[in-house]
Every structure is written in C-alpha cells, then in structure tokens.
N, C-alpha and C positions, 0 to 999 in steps of 0.2 A: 621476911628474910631476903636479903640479897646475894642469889644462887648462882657458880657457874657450872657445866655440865658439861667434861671437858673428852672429848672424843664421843662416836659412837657405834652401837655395837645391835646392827638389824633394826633400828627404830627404840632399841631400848631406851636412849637420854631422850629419844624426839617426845615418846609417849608418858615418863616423864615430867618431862618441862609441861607440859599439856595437865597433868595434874596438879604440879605444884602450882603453877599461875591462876587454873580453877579455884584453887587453895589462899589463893590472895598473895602472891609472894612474885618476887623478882625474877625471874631467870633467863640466865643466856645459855645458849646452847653453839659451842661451838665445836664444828666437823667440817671433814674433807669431803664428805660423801658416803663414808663407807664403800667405796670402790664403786661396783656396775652397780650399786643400789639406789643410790644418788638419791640418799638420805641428809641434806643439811641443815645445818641452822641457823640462827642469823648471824653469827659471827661464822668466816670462812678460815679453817687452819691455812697455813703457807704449805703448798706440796712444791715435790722437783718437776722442774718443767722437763728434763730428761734421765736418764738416769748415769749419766756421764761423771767425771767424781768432782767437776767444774760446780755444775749444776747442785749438786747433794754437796757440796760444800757451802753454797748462797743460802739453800736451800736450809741446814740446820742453826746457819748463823741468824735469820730470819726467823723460824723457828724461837730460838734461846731470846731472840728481843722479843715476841708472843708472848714467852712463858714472862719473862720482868713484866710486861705491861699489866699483867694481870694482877691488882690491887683492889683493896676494899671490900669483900665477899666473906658474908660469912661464914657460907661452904664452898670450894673446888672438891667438884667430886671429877675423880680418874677414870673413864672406862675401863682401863686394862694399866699395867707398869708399862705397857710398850708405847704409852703415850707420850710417856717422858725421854724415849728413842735411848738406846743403851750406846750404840756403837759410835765412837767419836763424837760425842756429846758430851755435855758438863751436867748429865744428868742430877748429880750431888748439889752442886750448885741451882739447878732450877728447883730440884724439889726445895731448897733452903729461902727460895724467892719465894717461891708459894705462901710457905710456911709463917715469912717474915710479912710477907702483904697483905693476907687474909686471915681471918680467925681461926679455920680450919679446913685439913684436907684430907677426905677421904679415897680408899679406893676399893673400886669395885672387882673382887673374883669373877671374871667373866672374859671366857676366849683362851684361846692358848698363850701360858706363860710357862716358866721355867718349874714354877711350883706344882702346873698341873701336868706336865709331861715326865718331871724326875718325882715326883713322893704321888700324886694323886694315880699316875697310871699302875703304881705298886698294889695299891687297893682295890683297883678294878678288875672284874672278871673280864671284862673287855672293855672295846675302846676305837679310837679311831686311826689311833696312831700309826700302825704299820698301813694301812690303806691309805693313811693323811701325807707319808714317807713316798709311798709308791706311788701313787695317782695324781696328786696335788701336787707335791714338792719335786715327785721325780728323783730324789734324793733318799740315799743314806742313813743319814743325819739331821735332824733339826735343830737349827739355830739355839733353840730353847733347852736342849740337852747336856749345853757346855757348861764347864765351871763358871765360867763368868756371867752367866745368861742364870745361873742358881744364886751370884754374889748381888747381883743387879737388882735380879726381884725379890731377894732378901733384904737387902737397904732400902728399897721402895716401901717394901711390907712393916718394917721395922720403924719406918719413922712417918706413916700417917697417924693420924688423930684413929682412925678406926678402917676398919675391912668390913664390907657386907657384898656378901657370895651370894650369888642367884641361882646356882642351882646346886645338887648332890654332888656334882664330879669336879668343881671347883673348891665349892665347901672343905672336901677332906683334905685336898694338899695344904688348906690353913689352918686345921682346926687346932691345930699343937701353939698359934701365936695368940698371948695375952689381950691382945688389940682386936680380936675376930668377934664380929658382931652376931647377932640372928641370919639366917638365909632369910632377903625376901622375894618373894613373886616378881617374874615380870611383868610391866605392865601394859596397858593398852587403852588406847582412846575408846574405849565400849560405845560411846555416845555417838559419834562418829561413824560406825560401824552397821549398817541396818541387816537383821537376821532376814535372809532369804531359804524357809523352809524347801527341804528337797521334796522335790517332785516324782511322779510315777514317770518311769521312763524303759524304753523296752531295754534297755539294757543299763546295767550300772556304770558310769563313768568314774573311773580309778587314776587318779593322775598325780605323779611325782615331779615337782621342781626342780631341778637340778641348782647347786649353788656351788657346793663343794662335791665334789664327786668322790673321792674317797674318804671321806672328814665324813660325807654323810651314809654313807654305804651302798651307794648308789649301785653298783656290784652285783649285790645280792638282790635289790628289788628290781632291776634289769631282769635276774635268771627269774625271779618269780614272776612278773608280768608276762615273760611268754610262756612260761608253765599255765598260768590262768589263761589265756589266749588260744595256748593251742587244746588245753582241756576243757576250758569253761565258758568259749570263744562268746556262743551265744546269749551268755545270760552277763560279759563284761565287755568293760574297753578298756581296756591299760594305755596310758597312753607316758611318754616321759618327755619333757621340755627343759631346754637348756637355760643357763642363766640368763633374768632378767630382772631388770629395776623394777623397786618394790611396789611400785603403782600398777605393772602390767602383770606383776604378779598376782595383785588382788584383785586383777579382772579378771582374769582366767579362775581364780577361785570359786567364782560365782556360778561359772555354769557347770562344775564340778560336784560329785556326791561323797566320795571316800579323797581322802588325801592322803599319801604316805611319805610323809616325814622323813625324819633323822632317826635310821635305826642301831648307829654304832654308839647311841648313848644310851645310858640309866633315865636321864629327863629329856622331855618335848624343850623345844624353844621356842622364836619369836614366830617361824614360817607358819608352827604348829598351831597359834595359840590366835593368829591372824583367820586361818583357817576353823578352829571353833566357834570364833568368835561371828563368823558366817553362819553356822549352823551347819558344818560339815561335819561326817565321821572322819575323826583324824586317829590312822593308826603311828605311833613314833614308842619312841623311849617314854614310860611313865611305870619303871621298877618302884618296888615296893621302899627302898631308897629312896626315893626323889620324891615319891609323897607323904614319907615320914617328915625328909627334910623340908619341905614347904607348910607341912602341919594340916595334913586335908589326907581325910579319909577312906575318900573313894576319888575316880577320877573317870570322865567318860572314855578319855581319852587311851586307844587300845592298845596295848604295850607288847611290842613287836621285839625281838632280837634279832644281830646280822646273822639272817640264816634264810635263805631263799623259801624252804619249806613250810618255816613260823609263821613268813609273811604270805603265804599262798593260802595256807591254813585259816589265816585270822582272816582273810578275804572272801573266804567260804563260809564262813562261819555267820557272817554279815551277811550274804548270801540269804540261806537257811533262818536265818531270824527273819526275816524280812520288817526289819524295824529302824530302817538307816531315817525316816524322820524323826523316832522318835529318840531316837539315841542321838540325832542333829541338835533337839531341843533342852537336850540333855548339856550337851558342849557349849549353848551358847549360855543355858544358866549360869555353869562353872564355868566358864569367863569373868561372867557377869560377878560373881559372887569373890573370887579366886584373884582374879588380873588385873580387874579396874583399876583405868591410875590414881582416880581420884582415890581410893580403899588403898593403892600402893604408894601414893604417895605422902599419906599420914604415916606409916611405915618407915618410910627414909625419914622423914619430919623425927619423927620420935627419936631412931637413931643417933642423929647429927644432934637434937640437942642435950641427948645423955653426956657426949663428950664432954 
C-alpha cells in the first residue's frame, strides 16, 4: 500500500511509518516538527514564518496547495481534525481533495479537539482541562469549546472513511459515530530502543519532563517531589526538567529509575511508553479505563491520579518493595508485547483495509 501520514502527534506517525515500511508498504510522513520536539518526516508541512496576519495568510494559501498535491494514496491518515486548520481555511474543500485524490482517509482521535473537550470531558471524573486553561493557555476559554470548533470536527468526523482513537479519553467523545473504529495502541520502534536494566544506586532518581505543564499536571507532582525531598530526602532525588526535544529527552531517560508522567489522564502516552520501553518504573494514567480500552489485562505501568499525596504514596510504595528492576523488566516486556509498531501496525493495516 501507498501510505500518507499526515501531521504528528509525540512520535506517534514517526513510529508508525517505521512499522508500516518494516511491513513492506510505502509511506510518507509528513510534519512540522511537532513544535520544540522536532519530530519530522520526510515531507515538511508549510508553517508561518511569523505570526503577523500577512504571514498566516501565505502561510494557509500554501498550506490548501499541500493539501491538492496530495494524490494517489491509498490511505491519508489525519493526526488530529486540527490538521485540516478550521479558521479561514477551506477546510470543506480540502478534505473533498483528499477524498477525490486518494482512495481513503482516515482520522485519528488523538490530542485536543472539540469532541474531546465538549462530550469526552462530560465523562471524565477528571482531566486536564481547567489546569490546560490556566497554565498553558493562560486563558478562559479554549478554542475547542466554541460552536464552531464542535461544527468543524463534526464535518471532519463525519465524512472520513473511518476514526481510530488511541486512547480511553478520546475514544468516548466518538464512540456515538457509525464510522468509530477499535482503539489502537500506540506505537513504538522497540527494536530501536536497547533495555538499560536499573541499577543499585544510593538513592532512587525520580524525574519528571515537563512538556505541557498543566495538560500534564505538573502542579501536583511539583508539591509531591518536595514532600518526598523533604521527607524521604535520603533514600530519593526528585528532580523536574523543562521542555525538551525528543532526542534529549531519551537521553536523560537513561540515567533515570522511576518516571512520572501525565497524571491529569485515565491513560499513559508517548513520553510514558518511550520510558518503559527503557525499562523504567513509569508512574502516569493507566485507570482501569484505558486498559479495558486497549484490551490488556494488567499493566506495569503505576497509575497515579492529580493529587500530590497519590503521587508521594505510590513513590513509597516503590521504595518498600525494593523491586524497581524487576518491575523495569516488567515494562519493557509490555512494550514489547503491547506497543510494537510492527504488532501496531498490522492493527492500522487491518483497519484501513475493512473500509
């Protein structure tokens, strides 16, 4: 098959294209970077060189000639609807290029859209949204709250060939559309990846990446690292680091023993699953939700909620077991088992050719 793989979302299309092509198949992958991640592939989207309304006006006209060029595929898959840009865009019209160029196009539940901040945050006991508002956006209101931002990814959603949601908290704002596929796993170059067993070390090193600060709840494992610090000072290290592009991220991983994640979610993501896949202990989101909805059992990965106390507790607790390698070997099985892209990308395969 001849694959495009259109936006990206933490290494999710990179990882991907990496199985489908093991898989014997075509693919492009095209991205902007994913912001300070600086994730691309070998096609490069058009970004604004400012953000002046000069600039974002070249900048979308540019863009909508991208989207016409794209001919002959017999999948375009969407990271998000926001790929198709809502605001003064001919969104209607590109997705109808799509449609009319290629045999089909799917799109992926993944990241904030309109579907997941009006219907999926009704079902959530929590979330990230009010710290996403506060911390991140600095704002009120988000984008994705308005009527038109719900008409937008309604017509997105409505006229792909199909929908496959990657995790529990995307899944439900779609699961009411005819067109909503299986949840699948995210995936990961495993092969790529060499397991570096944790070591005995006088003290446990604990360390959090910052990416989105209140999307990830950064908040609350703030007030819990100096509760462990100034309680548990000798036997941890807490340490927290600012954003950084995904290569110096998975260096830092390496001389690390516990990771702590995304805790204003139900499920882990990509940071989390990068981190397992090392043979770390990752504590993040992994409710009893999010491994119904991926179809797996048990999960190593320690499931934390935003609450300073939960995440202090579950850090003690690892403590008192004194089993962080073996619970290491534990996470990078279920990677191995769970996330492979080669394993994940028979998954999309199957999907795309039920359409």
């Amino acid at each position: 098959m001849k694959i495009l793989l259109l936006g990206e979302y933490s290494g999710l299309h990179k990882n991907l294209q990496t199985g489908l092509v093991r898989a014997g198949h075509s693919v492009d992958l095209a991205s902007d970077g994913d912001g300070f991640k600086g994730i691309f592939g070998n096609i490069p989207l058009p970004k604004p060189k400012s953000r002046s309304i000069w600039d974002r006006q070249i900048y979308r006209m540019k863009y909508y000639e991208f989207i016409q060029s794209i001919k002959g595929y017999d999948v375009v898959q969407l990271i998000n609807v926001d790929v198709l840009i809502r605001k003064k865009f001919p969104y209607k019209k590109a997705l109808k290029s799509l449609k009319e160029n290629n045999k089909k196009v799917f799109l992926l539940a993944a990241g904030s859209d309109a579907f997941y901040w009006q219907k999926s945050r009704q079902k959530l006991r929590y979330g990230p949204f009010d710290d996403e508002l506060k911390y991140d956006a600095k704002k009120k209101r988000n984008s994705h709250q308005t009527k038109n931002a719900y008409k937008f990814n309604e017509y997105i959603a409505q006229n792909v060939d199909g929908i496959i949601p990657i995790m529990y908290e995307y899944a439900i704002g779609y699961q009411d559309l005819p067109n909503i596929r299986p949840t699948i796993p995210l995936p990961i170059d495993i092969e790529s990846i060499k397991h570096l067993p944790i070591s005995a070390k006088p003290k446990i090193s604990v360390w959090h990446g910052v990416t989105r600060y209140g999307f990830k709840g950064t908040r609350h494992i703030e007030k819990a690292f100096r509760l462990i610090n100034q309680n548990h000072g000798k036997n941890f290290n807490c340490k927290i680091h600012t954003s950084m592009p995904l290569q110096e991220y998975l260096r830092n991983l390496k001389s690390q023993d516990i990771i702590v994640d995304q805790v204003n979610s139900y499920s882990y993501g990509m940071n989390a699953i990068y981190a397992a896949a090392f043979g770390r202990v990752v504590l993040s989101g992994a409710e009893p939700e999010c491994l119904r909805e991926l179809g797996v059992k048990s999960c190593p990965i320690v499931n934390v909620i935003p609450n300073a106390i939960d995440i202090q507790e579950a850090l003690i607790k690892l403590e008192q077991k004194n089993k962080l390698q073996e619970i290491g070997y534990a996470s990078r099985r279920y990677i191995e088992e769970t996330h492979c892209c080669k394993k994940v990308a028979r998954k999309y395969l199957d999907e795309w050719c039920r359409a």
